[in-house]
N, C-alpha and C positions, 0 to 999 in steps of 0.2 A: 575662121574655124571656131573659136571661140563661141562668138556671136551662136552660133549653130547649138555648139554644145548646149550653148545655155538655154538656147529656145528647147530643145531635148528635154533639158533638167527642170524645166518648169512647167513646160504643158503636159509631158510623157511619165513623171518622176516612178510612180506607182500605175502604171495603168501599163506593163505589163500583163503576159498571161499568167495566170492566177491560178494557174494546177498544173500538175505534172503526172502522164502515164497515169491519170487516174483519181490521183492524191491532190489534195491542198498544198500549196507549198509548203508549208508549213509542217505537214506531215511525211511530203515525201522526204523533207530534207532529215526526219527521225529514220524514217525508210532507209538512207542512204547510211547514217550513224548507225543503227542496228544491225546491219546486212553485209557493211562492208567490214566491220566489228567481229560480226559474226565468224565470217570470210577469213579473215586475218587468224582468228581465235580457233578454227578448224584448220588450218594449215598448220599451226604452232603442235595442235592435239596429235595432228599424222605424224607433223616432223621428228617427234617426242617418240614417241612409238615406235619408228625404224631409224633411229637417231645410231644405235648400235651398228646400223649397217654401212654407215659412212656420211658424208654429207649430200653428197650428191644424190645416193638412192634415197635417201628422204627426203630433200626436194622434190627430186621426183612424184616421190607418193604424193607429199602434200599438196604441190602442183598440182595433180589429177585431181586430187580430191575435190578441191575447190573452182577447178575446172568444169567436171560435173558430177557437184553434188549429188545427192541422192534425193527424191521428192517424198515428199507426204500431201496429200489430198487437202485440203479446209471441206468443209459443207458445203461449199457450193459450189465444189467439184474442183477449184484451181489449183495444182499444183504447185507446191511452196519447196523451197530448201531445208531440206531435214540435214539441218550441220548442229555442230556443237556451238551454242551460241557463249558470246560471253556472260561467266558464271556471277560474276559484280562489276558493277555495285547495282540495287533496283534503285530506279529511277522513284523516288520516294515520295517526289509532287504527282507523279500522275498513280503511283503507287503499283508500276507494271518492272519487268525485268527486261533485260534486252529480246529475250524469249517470248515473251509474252509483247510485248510492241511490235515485234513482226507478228506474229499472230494475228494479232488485232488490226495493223494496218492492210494486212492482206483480205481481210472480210471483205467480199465486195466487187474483187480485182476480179480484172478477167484476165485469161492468162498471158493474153499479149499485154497488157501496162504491166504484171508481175514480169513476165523477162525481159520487158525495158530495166525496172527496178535492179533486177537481179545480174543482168549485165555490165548495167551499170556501176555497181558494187564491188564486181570483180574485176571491171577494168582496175579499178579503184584499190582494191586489194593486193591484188597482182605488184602495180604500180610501187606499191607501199613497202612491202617484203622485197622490191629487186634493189629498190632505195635504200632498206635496211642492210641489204647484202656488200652494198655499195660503200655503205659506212663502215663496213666490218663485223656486222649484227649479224649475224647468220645464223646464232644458235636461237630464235624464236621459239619462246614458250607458248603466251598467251597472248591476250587484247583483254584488257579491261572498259566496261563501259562506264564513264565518270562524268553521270546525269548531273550532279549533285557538288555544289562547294564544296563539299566537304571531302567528296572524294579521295582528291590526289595528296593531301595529306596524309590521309587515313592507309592510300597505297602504299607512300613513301616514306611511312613514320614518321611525319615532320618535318620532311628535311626539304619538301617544296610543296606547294599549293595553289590554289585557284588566287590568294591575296596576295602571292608574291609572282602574278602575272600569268599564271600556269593554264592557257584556256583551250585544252584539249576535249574532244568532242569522246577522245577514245587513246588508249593507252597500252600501246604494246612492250610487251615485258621481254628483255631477251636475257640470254646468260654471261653477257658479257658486260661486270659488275663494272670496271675502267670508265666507261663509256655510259655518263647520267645514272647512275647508280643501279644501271638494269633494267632503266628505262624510257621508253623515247615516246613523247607524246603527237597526237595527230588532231589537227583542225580542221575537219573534214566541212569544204565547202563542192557544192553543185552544178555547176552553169558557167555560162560564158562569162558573167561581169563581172570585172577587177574592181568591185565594190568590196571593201575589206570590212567594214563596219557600218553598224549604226549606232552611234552612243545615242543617248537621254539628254534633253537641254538639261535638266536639272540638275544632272551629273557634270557634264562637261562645261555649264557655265560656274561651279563651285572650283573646277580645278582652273577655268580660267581666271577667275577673280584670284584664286591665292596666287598663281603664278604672274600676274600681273601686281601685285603688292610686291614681292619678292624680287620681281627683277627693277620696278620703280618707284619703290617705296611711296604710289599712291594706291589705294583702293579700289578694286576692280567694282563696275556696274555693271556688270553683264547680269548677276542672277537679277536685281533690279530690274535690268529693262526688261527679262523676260517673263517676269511675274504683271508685271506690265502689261506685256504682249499677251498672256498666257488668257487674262482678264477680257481683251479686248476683243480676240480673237473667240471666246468664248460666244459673247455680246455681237458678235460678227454673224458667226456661225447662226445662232436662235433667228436673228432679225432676218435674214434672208428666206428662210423656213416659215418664219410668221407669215410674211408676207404671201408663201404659199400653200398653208395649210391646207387650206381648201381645196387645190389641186392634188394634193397629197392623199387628205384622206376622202378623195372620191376617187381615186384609183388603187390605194391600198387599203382601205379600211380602217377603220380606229383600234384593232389589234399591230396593224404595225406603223399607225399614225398616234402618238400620244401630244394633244395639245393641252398646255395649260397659260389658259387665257389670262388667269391672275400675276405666274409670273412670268408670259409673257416669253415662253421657253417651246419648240416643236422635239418632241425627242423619236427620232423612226429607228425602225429597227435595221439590222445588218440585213434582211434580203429587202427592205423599202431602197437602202442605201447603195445596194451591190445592183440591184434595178437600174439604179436611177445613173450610178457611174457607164456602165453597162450602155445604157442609151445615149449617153454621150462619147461614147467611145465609138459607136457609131455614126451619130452626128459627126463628128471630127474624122472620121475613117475614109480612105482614098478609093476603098471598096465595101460602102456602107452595107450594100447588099450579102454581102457576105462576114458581116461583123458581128458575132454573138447573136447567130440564128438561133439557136437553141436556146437560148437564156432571156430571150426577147420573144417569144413565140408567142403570139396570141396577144402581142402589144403592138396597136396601129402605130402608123407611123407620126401622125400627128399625136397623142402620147408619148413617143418618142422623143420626137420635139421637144415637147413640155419639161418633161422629166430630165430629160437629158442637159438643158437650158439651165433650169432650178440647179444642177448639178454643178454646173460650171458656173455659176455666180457665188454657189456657195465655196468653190477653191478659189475663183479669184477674190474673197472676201477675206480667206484668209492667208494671200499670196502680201495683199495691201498691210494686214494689221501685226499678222505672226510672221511670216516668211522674209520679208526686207527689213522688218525694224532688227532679225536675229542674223541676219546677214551682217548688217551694216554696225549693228553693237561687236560682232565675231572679230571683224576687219578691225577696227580701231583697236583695241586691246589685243590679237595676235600683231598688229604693227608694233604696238611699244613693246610688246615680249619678247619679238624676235628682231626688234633693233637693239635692245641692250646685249651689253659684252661682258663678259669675267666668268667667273667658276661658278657662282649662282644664278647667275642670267643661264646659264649652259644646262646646267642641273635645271632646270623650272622648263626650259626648250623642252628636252628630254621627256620631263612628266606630260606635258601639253600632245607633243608628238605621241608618244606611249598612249593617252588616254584617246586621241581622234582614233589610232588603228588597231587597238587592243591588243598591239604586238611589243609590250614592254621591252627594258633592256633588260636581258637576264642576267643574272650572276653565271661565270661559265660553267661552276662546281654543278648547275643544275641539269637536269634533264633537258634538252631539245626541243625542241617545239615546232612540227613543220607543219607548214598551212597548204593542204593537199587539195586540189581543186579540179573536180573531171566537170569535162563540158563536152556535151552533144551537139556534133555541127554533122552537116548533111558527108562530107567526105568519111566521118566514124567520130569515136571517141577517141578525147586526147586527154592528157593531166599536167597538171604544174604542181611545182614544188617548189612554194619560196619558204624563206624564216623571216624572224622576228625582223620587221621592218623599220622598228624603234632601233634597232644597231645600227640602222644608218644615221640615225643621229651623234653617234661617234664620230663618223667622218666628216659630217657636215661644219664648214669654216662660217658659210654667209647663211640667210636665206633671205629669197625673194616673195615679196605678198603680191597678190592682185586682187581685185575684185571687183564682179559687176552684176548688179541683179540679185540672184539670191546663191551667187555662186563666188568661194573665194578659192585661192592656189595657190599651196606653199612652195615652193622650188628651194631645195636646198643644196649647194655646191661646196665640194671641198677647195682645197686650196688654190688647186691646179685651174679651178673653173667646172670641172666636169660636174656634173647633176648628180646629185648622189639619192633625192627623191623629189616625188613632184605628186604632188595629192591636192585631188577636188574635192573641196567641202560643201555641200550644196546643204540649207536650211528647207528645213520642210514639215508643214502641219498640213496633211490630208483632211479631209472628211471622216467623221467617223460616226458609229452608229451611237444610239444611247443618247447622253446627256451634250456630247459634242466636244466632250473633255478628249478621251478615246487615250489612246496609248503611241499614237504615230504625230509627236510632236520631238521631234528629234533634228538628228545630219549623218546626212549622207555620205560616207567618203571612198571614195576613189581613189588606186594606184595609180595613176596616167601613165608612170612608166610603164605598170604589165597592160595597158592596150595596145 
């Protein structure tokens, strides 16, 4: 089984579908933070409203409400959700409000991808609010949208924030002060995979080196070996491309081919590159004939080939230089971390765990933090609701490493033996458009338990 997953995690890792109902992932996944935000934030406005009439009749209402919405039109005729969105915080890098991000993401939509979106959200919502009733929250105000670091400080007046772990996508406020000071945060994820994170090498190999100083008073090499790797893989990436510029820029052109012969560098653009994965998802596909017909259209098959070929030498280029040297650096240094014993060996676990799944330990004085996750499978929509998965390093007595390829497995057991977590870390530098540096040189990781 193993053996399996890892063939998965190294030929598959990114070559998933790459949009949703319409959207980029990327954007649907704002879609779902803006909507289901929204959602929550319009239920709080009804419930508020006929709050006087009891509890129950303002669920009521605000149930209905958010059931169905009310529409307003875009330009180009699709019907959108006219609710009360949340009023803060604006999202201050893209310089848009929760308001204004649905707006914008709806341009475009036809109206069957907008009531996937919009169903979606309200499972989502729904979910959320019966979770909170469940906890004893039932007097729901609002949802705040907290785009921005600086947010949940600014909600909470200091008294927690994004630097003391806080990584809420969105932030419902209720009246019941007891209970996170009035306020319970949400980490709204989309889909079926119990992939919890992706940190940054750059990040996670600085808390590995400290954490491996501290628990054996020797010096961690992992940012070394990946500044290394980071180099090599660089030099990896160009030289495979060199080799086929030519084919490159007689199928895309020298606007989305840029060679430079002096220093020996090909830099293509994001649609040379989304081509060129495209065609070898193909190539590799059980049902080529029907693999990225649309995105492939008016590209022979031998083209295909070509491109597709160039594609996958340039990931196994850097499977060889970046993906096993950061595996096999990962493994040696999580071994000596998590074989040392005592009260700072335990604290440095703690951080390392914390930092793979960005589910810190909290202090309890703080707000909540649940990681709400709706996923579409063909029987309908479902959701989960775990927390901070860094508290299971509380309970954890041992833990167990493995590794093979470019995949490692922490297994952590309390006293009794039972498994208290089991997380896949898989290393991975994709292709990427531009200079070849890209921003997808990172890890992967994995709950094994929620599959």
């Amino acid at each position: 089984m193993l053996k399996f997953i890892q063939f998965i995690n190294e030929e598959f890792l990114l070559e998933a579908k790459d949009t949703e109902w319409g959207l980029k992932k990327t954007d649907a996944g704002k879609m779902h933070e803006v909507l289901t935000g929204g959602l929550v934030n319009h239920y709080g406005s009804v419930y508020q409203k006929n709050k006087s009439k009891g509890h129950e009749a303002a669920h009521k209402a605000a149930s209905q409400a958010i059931s169905s919405p009310p529409r307003a039109a875009t330009k180009s005729g699709t019907k959108i959700a006219n609710i009360e969105h949340m009023a803060q915080f604006k999202d201050e890098k893209a310089n848009k409000s929760a308001k204004e991000w649905h707006e914008h993401l709806s341009k475009g939509l036809s109206q069957e991808h907008y009531d996937n979106h919009l169903a979606h959200a309200q499972h989502a919502a729904k979910n959320i609010i019966s979770h909170a009733h469940e906890q004893g929250m039932t007097d729901i105000k609002k949802a705040h949208f907290t785009a921005n670091e600086k947010d949940i400080e600014r909600l909470t007046g200091g008294k927690d924030s994004s630097k003391k772990g806080n990584n809420s996508d969105i932030v419902v406020e209720h009246g019941h002060k007891e209970k996170g000071g009035g306020f319970h945060g949400v980490s709204l994820k989309s889909g079926g995979s119990s992939k919890l994170f992706n940190p940054g090498m750059g990040k996670i190999a600085k808390v590995i080196d400290s954490a491996h100083e501290r628990t054996t008073g020797k010096k961690g090499t992992m940012s070394e070996t990946m500044d290394k790797a980071d180099k090599d893989s660089m030099a990896a990436h160009h030289k495979v491309l060199v080799k086929h510029a030519s084919t490159l820029s007689s199928h895309f052109g020298s606007s989305h081919v840029k060679h430079d012969k002096a220093a020996g560098t090909v830099n293509v653009s994001e649609h040379a590159l989304d081509t060129m994965r495209y065609a070898h998802e193909r190539m590799t596909s059980k049902n080529p004939e029907k693999t990225r017909v649309k995105e492939l259209k008016g590209v022979s098959n031998d083209k295909v080939k070509k491109l597709g070929g160039i594609y996958g030498e340039v990931r196994d280029a850097k499977l060889t230089s970046y993906k096993h040297p950061a595996s096999s650096s990962l493994h040696k240094h999580l071994k000596n971390i998590f074989s040392a014993t005592g009260g700072k060996a335990k604290q440095a676990q703690h951080e390392v765990i914390s930092n793979l799944t960005n589910t810190p330990v909290r202090d309890e004085s703080n707000m909540k933090v649940m990681r709400h996750n709706t996923e579409m499978t063909k029987s309908g929509r479902s959701s989960k609701i775990t927390y901070g998965l860094g508290d299971s390093a509380h309970a954890t007595h041992k833990y167990e490493l493995k590794h093979s390829g470019i995949t490692n497995e922490i297994v952590g057991k309390d006293k009794k033996g039972n498994k208290t977590m089991h997380l896949r870390v898989v290393a991975d530098a994709s292709p990427t458009h531009g200079s070849g540096a890209g921003t997808r040189k990172g890890l992967h990781v994995w709950d094994v338990m929620k599959e």
